[in-house]
Structures are given as C-alpha cells and as structure tokens.
N, C-alpha and C positions, 0 to 999 in steps of 0.2 A: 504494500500500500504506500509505505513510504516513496518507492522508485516514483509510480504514478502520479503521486502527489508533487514530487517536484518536476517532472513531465510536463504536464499542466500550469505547475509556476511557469517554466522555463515557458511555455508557449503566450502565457499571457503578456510573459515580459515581450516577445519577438511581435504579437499584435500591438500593443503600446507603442514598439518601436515605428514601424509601421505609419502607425497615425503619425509620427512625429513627422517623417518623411513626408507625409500626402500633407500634412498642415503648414511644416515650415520651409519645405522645398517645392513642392507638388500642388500646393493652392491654387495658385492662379494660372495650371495648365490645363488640357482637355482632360486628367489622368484627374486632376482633383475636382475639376467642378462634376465629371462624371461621378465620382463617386460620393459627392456630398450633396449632388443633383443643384451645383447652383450656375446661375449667367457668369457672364465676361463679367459685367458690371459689379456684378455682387461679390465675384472673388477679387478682383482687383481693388476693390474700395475696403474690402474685410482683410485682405493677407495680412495685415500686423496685428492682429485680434486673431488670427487663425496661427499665426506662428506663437503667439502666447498659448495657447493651447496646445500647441505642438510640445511646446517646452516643459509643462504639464505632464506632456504626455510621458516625456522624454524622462522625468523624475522619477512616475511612477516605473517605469519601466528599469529603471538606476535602480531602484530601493528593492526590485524584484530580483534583479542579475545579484545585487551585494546579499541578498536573501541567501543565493543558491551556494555562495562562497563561507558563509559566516558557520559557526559551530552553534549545537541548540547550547542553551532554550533561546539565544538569540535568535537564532533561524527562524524558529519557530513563532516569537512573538514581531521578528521585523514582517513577516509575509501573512499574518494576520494583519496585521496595522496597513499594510500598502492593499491588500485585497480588498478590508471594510472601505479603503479609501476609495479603491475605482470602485465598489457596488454602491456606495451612494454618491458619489458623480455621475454612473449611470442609471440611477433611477433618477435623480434629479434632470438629469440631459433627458431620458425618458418621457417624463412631464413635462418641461419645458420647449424642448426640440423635436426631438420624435421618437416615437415609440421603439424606433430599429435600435436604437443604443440600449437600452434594455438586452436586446440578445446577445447586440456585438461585442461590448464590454463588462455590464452587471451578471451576466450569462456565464461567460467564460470564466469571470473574478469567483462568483457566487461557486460553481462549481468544486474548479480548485481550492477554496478557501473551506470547504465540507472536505475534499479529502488528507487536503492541512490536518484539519481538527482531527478527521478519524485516525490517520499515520500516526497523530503527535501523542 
C-alpha cells in the first residue's frame, strides 16, 4: 500500500507540474487557451494572473516531490498538508470556476491522500 500510495503522490506532483507549464509558459498559446477553453483576448489580458497560478501550482507540486524524499513521520504529515491543500483549492476552483477541477485536481489529491492515510 505504501508503494501505491506514493505512486499517486509522485503522479499528482507530475499533474501540478503540468499546470505550471500550460499556466506560466502555455497560457497565451492554442495549447493553453485549448485546454482552459478561453479566447486570444482573454489569455492574453489574464497570462500574469495565470502564471500566478502557475506558481501555485508549481509549490504544491515542490512540497509533493520534497514529500517523496523526506523520512516519516515527516513524509507522512508534509503530503497530508500539501494534498488537504490542493483538495480545497479544488473544490473551491470547483465552485467558483468549474466543476472539471473537482476531478482534475480534488480527485487525484483526494485519492492519494486516502491511500497516505491507509499506508501510514
């Protein structure tokens, strides 16, 4: 259980990563506004509020990778602390944005952070 469970860390961290890319690199091209469905207009006017986010992302995605290196019960309470964080920034984004962030980041967080708990 333990192997899976940071399996799962290791992959939410590599999704995190991800965003960072499409947010602070990938915004304002066909690659980003495809995937967050917005215009010319709207990535262009947003990339520096989109690359704050990115860096966001970028942190949780640091605190997950230093997760996988660290010795318990550190491990153990750093990758609870960074998971609760993305499962309520994506229910939060959920409410407020749209509903897919719920799957794409509370989903994956929510997951791995139950098989945390049950390995630990």
């Amino acid at each position: 259980m333990q192997v899976a469970a940071q399996v799962l860390v290791s992959l939410v961290a590599v999704i995190h990563v991800y965003f960072l890319i499409l947010e602070m690199f990938l915004w304002d091209t066909e690659r980003g506004r495809k995937a967050f469905g917005t215009t010319a207009a709207f990535s262009r006017e947003s990339a520096t509020l989109a690359a704050n986010q990115g860096l966001y992302n970028g942190f949780m995605a640091a605190g997950l990778i230093w997760s996988l290196f660290a010795s318990d019960p550190v491990r153990h309470q750093i990758q609870i602390f960074f998971l609760l964080c993305l499962i309520v920034a994506g229910v939060y984004g959920a409410v407020t944005v749209s509903r897919k962030i719920l799957f794409v980041q509370a989903g994956p967080a929510a997951l791995a952070l139950v098989l945390v708990l049950v390995a630990g």
